[in-house]
C-alpha positions in Angstrom: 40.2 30.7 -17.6 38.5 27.2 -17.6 35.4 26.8 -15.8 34.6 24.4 -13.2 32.4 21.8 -13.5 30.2 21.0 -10.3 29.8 17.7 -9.1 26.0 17.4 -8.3 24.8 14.2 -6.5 21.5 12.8 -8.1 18.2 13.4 -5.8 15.4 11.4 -5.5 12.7 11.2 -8.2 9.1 9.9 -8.1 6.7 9.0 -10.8 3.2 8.1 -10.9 2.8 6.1 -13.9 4.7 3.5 -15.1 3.6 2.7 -18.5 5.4 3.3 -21.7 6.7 6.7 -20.8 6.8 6.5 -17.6 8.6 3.2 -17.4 11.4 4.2 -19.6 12.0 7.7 -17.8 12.3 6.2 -14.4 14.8 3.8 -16.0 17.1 6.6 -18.0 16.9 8.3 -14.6 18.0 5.4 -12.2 20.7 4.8 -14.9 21.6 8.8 -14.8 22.1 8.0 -10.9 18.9 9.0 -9.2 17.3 6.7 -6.8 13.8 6.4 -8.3 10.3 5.9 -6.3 7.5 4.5 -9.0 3.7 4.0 -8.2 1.7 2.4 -11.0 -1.7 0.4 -10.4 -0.4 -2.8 -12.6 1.8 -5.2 -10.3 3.4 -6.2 -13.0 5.2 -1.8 -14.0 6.4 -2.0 -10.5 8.3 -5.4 -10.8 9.6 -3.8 -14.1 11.0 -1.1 -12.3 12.1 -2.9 -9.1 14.1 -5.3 -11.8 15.3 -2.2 -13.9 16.5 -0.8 -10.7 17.7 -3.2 -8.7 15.4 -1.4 -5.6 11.7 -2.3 -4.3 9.5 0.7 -3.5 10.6 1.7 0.6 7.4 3.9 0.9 4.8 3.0 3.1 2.1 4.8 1.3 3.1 3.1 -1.9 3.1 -0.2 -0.9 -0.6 0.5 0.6 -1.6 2.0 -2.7 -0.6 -0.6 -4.5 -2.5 -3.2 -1.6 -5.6 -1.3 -2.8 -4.8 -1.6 -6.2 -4.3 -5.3 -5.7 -7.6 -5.9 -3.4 -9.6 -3.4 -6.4 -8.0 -6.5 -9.1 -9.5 -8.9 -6.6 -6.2 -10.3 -5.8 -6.8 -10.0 -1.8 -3.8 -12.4 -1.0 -1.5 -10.1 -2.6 -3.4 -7.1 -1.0 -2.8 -8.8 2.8 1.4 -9.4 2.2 1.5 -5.1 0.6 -0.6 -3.9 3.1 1.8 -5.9 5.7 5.0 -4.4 4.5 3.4 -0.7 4.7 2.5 -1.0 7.8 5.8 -2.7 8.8 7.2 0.4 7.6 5.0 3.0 9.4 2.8 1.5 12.1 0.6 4.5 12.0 -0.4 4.2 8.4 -4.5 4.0 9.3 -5.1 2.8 5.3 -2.4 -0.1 5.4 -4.5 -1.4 8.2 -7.7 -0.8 6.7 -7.0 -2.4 3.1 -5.6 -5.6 5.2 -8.6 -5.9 6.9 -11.0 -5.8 4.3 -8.8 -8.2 1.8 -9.0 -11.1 4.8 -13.0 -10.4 5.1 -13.0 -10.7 1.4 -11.1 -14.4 1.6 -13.9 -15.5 4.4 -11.1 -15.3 6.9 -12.9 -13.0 9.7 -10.8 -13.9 12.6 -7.9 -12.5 11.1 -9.7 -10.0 9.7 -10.5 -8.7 13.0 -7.1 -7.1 14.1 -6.0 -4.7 11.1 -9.4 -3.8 11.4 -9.5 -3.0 15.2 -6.1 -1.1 14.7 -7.3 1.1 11.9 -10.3 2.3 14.4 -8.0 2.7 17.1 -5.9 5.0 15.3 -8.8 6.5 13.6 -12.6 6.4 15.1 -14.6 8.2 12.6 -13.6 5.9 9.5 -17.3 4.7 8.5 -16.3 2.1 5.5 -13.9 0.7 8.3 -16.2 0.5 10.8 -18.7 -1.3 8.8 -16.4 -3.6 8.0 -15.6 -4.1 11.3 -19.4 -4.8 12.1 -19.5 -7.4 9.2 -16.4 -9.2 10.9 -18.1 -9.1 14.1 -21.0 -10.5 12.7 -19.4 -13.1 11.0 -17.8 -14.1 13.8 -21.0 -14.6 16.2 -20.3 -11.6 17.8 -24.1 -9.5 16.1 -24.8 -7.8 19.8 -21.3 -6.4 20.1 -21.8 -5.3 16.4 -24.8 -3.6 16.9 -23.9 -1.7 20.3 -20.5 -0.5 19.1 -20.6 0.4 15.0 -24.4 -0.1 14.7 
């Protein structure tokens, strides 16, 4: 009697990592037909991966990891457009908002900053980094009595 061989579709994979080893075993996987999800702090692992693949990271919380990674390499512009597509992929995502922020106070661009940083409170109050940074915006922007009533 011959044995069956069951068809097994692929899963979903991620890895955190995507250096030498890392890199490679998300490719042999993508090629073995499972759709891969990579996180790596260097820009330049994930556009390996997303060009090895074919796909772009979908996750919310890994595009806002890497807009913190970014804004940490002082690249804040790049920080701004990840933190952008995260929260254009989950509206809710407090952090997305919260890096975006703080990357267009770090460019001098308070106005702008203002928003992400207003959503990030509304959706969560008690963040303290946040609301300083909101009180630097404020102040920035004129606004020192509204600053000091509302985040001290």
């Amino acid at each position: 009697m011959k044995a069956k061989s069951a068809k097994r579709s692929a899963g979903t994979v991620g890895v955190v990592g995507l250096g030498i080893m890392g890199g490679a075993f998300a490719k042999h996987l993508s090629a073995a037909g499972f759709k891969v999800t990579g996180f790596d702090i260097a820009p330049a692992a994930i556009k390996a991966l997303k060009k090895a693949t074919g796909r772009a990271p979908k996750s919310a919380m890994i595009r806002c990891n890497l807009a913190f990674a970014y804004r940490a390499d002082g690249r804040h512009e790049d920080a701004v457009r990840e933190a952008g597509k995260a929260f254009r992929l989950d509206a809710d995502l407090v952090a997305a908002y919260a890096v975006a922020g703080a990357s267009l106070a770090d460019l001098g661009r308070p106005a702008e900053a203002l928003e992400p940083l207003t959503q990030a409170i509304r959706r969560q109050p008690t963040l303290v980094r946040v609301l300083v940074a909101l009180a630097g915006v404020l102040r920035a922007l004129g606004r020192t009595d509204e600053a000091a009533v509302r985040y001290g």
